[in-house]
N, C-alpha and C positions, 0 to 999 in steps of 0.2 A: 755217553749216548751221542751217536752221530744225530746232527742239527739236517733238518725238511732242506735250507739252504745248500749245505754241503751236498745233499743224496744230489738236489736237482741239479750241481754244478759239475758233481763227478759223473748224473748223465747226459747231462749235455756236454762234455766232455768225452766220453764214450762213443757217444752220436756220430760227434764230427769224428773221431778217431778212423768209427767204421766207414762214413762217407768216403772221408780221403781215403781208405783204405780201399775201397770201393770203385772210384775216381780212376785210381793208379790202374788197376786191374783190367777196366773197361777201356779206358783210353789205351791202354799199353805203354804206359810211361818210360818203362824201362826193359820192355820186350826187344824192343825194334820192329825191324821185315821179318815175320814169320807167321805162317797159319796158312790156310787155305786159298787167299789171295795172293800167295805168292810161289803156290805149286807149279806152275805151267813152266817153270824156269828150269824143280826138280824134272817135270816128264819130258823134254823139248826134243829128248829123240821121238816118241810115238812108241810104236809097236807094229811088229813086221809084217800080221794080216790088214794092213789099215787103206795100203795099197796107195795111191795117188794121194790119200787125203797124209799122208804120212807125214810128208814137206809140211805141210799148214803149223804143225806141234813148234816149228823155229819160225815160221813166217809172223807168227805172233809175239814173239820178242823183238820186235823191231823196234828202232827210234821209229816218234812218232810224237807230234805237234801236243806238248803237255798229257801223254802221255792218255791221249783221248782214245786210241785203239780205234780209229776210225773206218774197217773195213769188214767187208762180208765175203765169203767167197762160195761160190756155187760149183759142185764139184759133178762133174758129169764122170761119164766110163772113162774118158781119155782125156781132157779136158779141165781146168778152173779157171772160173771168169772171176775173175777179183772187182769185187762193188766199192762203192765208197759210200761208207754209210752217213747221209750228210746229216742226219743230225744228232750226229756228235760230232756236232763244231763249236767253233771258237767265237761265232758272232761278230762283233765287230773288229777283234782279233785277228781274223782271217775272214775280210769279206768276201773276195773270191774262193774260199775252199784250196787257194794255193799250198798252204801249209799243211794241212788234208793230204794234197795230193804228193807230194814231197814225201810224209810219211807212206803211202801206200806204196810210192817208190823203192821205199826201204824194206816195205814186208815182201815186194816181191823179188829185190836183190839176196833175202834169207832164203825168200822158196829153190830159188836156183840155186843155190851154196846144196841146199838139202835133200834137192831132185836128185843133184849127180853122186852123191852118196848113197842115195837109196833106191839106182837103177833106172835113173830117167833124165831124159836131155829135153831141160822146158826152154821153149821155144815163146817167147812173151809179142804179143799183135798189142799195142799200145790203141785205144780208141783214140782218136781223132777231135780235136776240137778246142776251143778256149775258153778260161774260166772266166766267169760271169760276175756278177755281184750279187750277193744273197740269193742263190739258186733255190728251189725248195726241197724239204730235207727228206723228200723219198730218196731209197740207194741209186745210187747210178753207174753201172758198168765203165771199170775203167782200163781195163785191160783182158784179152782172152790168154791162157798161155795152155800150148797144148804140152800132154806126158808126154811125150815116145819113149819107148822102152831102152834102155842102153846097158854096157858094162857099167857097175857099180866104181866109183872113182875116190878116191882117199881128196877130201879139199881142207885145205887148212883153215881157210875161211869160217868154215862150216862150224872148225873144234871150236871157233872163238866166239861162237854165237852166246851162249852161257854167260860168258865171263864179260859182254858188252853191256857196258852199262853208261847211262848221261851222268857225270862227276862234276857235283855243283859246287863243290867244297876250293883249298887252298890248293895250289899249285907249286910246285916247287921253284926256284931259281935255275933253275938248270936247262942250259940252251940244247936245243934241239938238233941234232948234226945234220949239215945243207944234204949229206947225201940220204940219209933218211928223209928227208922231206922231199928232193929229189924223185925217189921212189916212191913215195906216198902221190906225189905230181904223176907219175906212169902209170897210175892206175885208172886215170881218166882214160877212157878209150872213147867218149864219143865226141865226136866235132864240132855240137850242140853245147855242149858242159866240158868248161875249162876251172879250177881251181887256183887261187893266189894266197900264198903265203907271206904273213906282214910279221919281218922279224926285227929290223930296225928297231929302235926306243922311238924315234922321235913319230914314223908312221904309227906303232903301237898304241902310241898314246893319245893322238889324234883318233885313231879308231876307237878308243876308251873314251873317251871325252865321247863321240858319233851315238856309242851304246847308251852312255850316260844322259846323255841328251834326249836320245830316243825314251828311253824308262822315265823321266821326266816326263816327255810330253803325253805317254800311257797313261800314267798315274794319274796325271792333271785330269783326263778327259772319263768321266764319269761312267758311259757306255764300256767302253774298254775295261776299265775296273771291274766293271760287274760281270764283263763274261771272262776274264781271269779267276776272280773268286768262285764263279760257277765249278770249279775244277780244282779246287783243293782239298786236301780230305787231311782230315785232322787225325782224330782218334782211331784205333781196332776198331771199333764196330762200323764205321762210315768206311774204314776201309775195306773191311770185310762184303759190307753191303754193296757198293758201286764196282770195287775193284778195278781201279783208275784213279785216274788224279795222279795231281803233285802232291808227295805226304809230307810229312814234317819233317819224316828221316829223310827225304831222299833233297830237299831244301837247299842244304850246303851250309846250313847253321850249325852254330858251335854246337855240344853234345849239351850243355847246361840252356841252350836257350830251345832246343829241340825238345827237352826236359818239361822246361816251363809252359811251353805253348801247348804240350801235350796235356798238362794239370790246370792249365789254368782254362779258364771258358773260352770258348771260339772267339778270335779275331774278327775285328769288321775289315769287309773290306780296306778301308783307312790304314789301319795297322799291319793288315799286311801285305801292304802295296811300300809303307816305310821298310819295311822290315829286306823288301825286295830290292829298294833302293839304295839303302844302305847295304846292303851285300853287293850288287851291282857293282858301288864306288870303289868298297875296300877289298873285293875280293875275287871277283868273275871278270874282272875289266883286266886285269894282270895272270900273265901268262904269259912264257916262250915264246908262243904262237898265234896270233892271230891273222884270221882267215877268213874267204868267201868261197862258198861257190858259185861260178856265173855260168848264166846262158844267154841264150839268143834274144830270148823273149819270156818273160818269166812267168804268162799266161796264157802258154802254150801248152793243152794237156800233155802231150805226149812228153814233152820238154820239163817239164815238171818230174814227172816219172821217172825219167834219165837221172836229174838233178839228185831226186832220192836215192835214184842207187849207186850213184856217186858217192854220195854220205855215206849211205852203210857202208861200204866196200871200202872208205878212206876208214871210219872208225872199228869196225873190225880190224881192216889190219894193223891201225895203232895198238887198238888193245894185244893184238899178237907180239908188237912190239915194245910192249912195255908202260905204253901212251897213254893219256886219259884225255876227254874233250867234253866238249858243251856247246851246246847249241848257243847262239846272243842274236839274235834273230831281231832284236828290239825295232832297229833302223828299219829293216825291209818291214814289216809290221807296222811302222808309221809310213813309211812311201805306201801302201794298199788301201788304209786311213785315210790318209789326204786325197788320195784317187778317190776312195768313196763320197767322203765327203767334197771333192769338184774345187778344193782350195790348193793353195801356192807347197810346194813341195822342195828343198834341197837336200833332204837325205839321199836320192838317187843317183843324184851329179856325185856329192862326196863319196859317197861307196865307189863310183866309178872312175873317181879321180886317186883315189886312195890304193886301189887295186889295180889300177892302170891295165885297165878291162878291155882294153882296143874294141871298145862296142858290145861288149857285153853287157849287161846289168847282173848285179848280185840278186840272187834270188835267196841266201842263206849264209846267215853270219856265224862263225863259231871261235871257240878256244882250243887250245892246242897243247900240251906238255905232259909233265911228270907229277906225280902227287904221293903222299907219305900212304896214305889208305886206300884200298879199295871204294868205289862207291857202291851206297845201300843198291839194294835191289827197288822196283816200283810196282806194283801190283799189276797180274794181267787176270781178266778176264779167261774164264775156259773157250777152250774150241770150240765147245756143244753150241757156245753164246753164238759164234759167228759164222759155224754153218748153213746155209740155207740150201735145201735140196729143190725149194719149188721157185720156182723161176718167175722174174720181173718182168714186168712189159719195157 
C-alpha cells in the first residue's frame, strides 16, 4: 500500500513537473524569434493595391534606438509626413530624442530603398530645428517626403532590407579588406555626415576601453538603469504583448544563458546591467571594425536624420556584403548625460581625438565584421500600430 507521504510527494512532484513544463512553454525557452511579433519581417514587401503606404511595410524594419520603433507616419494622397513618436523614448538614455531621431533616419532611408521599387521617387523635406532636452512626448513631425510617380527600379539595397539585422553576438577574427571599407566610406554622400573607420589594435582598443568606460558610467547611474530596463522583454508572452524591446535572443548571450534567463524569473535591473557589462568587455568591444559616424552638430534635427541614413545605408550594404554590426553608442549616450546633467564631460574630446574628426563630433558608435551565425530577428510592431490618417497640430 502506497503510504499518504509518498501520494503527497509524487504530487508535488507532478506539480513542479507541470509548472516547469508550463514555465518552458509560456516563456519560449526554446522556441526562439517566432510568432506573431515577428511577421512584419515575413510581409516587408506589402501588397501592390496599398499604393504609397506600400514603402512603410520595409520602413519599419529599420535600425532603431533599442529597438523602440519610435515613429508614426501620416500618409496623405501623394505625400508621408514621418512623426516621431516621443514617447517611446529612452529617458535619460536619450535626453535629447537624438537617438530617436537617428533611427527615424533609418526608417526613412528603408522608405527610399522601397519607393523606387515600387514606382515612386521620395523626395524627403527634413523639418528644421534642434533637439532639446526632454521635449514632451506628443508626436512631432520630422520630416515631409513627397511620392512622385516613376519607373519602377530593381535596388539592391532594398533586397537586403530582410536579411538586416543588429548582431550582438562574437565576431570573427577576420580583417576587413581597406577596399571594402573604402566603399562602405563612398556611401556617405552628404557633407554634413562623415564616417571613421578604427582598424588599428592599438586605436581599437582605446576605443574598447571608451565603450567600456562609458557602460560603466550607465550602470552606475541609477536613472539610466531604469530607462534601459524599461525595454527589455524577456519571455513569448511580454514579447508578444509590447512587440519591441531588446529580447533575450536577440542579447548576444551564449544559447545556455539565453536558456536560463528565459526559465529562470525576470532580472532586476542590477543583473542585467552586469550581464551587459560583462558582454560589453568580453565580447561587443572586439571586432575588425570599429567605428563612428560624425557630423557637424549632433543636435541638429535635420543632421540627425542624415546621420540615420547613413547608418542604414552603411549596414545594409554590409549585410549585402557579408558584414555583420552593432551599434556601441555607450560614450555618445554619456556625452548627452553629462550635457543634461550640466557636469564635466571628456567622452566628446576622446571620440574626437580617436577618429580624427577635423570638427566633427561623433554622434554614433558601432562594430564592424564577420560572424559564424546569423543574428535573431527583434520583434516589430504591425503598420496598422503606426499609421495615423488624422493629423497633428
Amino acid at each position: 500500500m502506497v503510504s499518504r507521504r509518498v501520494l503527497i510527494a509524487s504530487g508535488v512532484g507532478a506539480a513542479a513537473v507541470a509548472g516547469l513544463g508550463y514555465r518552458i512553454v509560456d516563456r519560449g525557452v526554446f522556441a526562439g524569434p517566432c510568432g506573431p511579433a515577428y511577421a512584419p519581417w515575413e510581409e516587408w514587401r506589402g501588397g501592390a493595391l496599398e499604393g504609397i503606404m506600400r514603402p512603410l511595410h520595409a520602413a519599419i524594419l529599420a535600425a532603431n534606438p533599442h529597438d523602440t520603433q519610435p515613429w508614426l507616419f501620416e500618409v496623405g494622397d501623394e505625400t508621408i509626413t514621418v512623426y516621431a513618436d516621443r514617447a517611446r523614448n529612452l529617458g535619460a538614455f536619450d535626453p535629447f530624442r537624438r537617438e530617436m531621431q537617428l533611427g527615424l533616419g533609418c526608417a526613412i532611408e528603408n522608405l527610399c530603398h522601397a519607393a523606387k521599387v515600387y514606382g515612386y521617387t521620395a523626395f524627403e523635406r527634413p523639418v528644421p530645428g534642434r533637439l532639446t532636452l526632454s521635449p514632451p512626448d506628443m508626436p512631432v513631425p520630422v520630416a515631409h517626403i513627397s511620392m512622385d510617380p516613376a519607373p519602377a527600379e530593381r535596388d539592391l539595397l532594398f533586397e537586403a532590407i530582410p536579411d538586416r539585422h543588429t548582431h550582438r553576438g562574437v565576431y570573427l577574427e577576420k580583417p576587413v579588406e581597406a577596399r571594402t571599407l573604402n566603399f562602405l566610406n563612398g556611401l556617405i554622400d552628404s557633407e554634413n555626415v562623415r564616417v571613421a573607420f578604427l582598424t588599428d589594435a592599438k586605436a581599437r582598443a582605446a576605443m574598447g576601453a571608451l565603450i567600456v568606460s562609458a557602460t560603466e558610467r550607465i550602470i552606475a547611474d541609477p536613472t539610466m538603469s531604469a530607462a534601459s530596463a524599461r525595454w527589455i522583454r524577456a519571455g513569448r508572452r511580454e514579447i508578444e504583448t509590447h512587440r519591441d524591446g531588446v529580447t533575450i535572443d536577440a542579447a548576444g548571450l551564449s544559447p545556455t544563458t539565453v536558456m536560463f534567463a528565459k526559465l529562470m524569473p525576470d532580472m532586476g535591473a542590477a543583473t542585467q546591467d552586469q550581464y551587459w557589462l560583462d558582454n560589453t568587455k568580453t565580447t561587443q568591444v572586439h571586432a575588425p571594425v570599429l567605428g563612428a559616424i560624425l557630423v557637424k552638430d549632433r543636435l541638429d534635427m535635420a543632421g540627425a536624420l542624415n546621420a540615420g541614413r547613413a547608418w542604414q545605408r552603411l549596414h545594409l550594404t554590409a549585410t549585402r556584403l557579408g558584414l555583420v554590426c552593432q551599434p556601441l553608442n555607450q560614450p555618445v549616450e554619456c556625452v548627452d548625460r553629462n550635457a543634461e546633467l550640466g557636469r564635466g564631460d571628456s567622452y566628446r574630446k576622446a571620440l574626437m581625438d580617436l577618429t580624427r574628426s577635423g570638427g566633427f563630433e561623433a554622434t554614433f558608435v558601432f562594430r564592424l565584421g564577420y560572424a559564424e551565425k546569423p543574428a535573431p530577428l527583434s520583434p516589430r510592431r504591425p503598420l496598422d500600430d503606426v499609421i495615423k490618417r488624422s493629423g497633428y497640430a
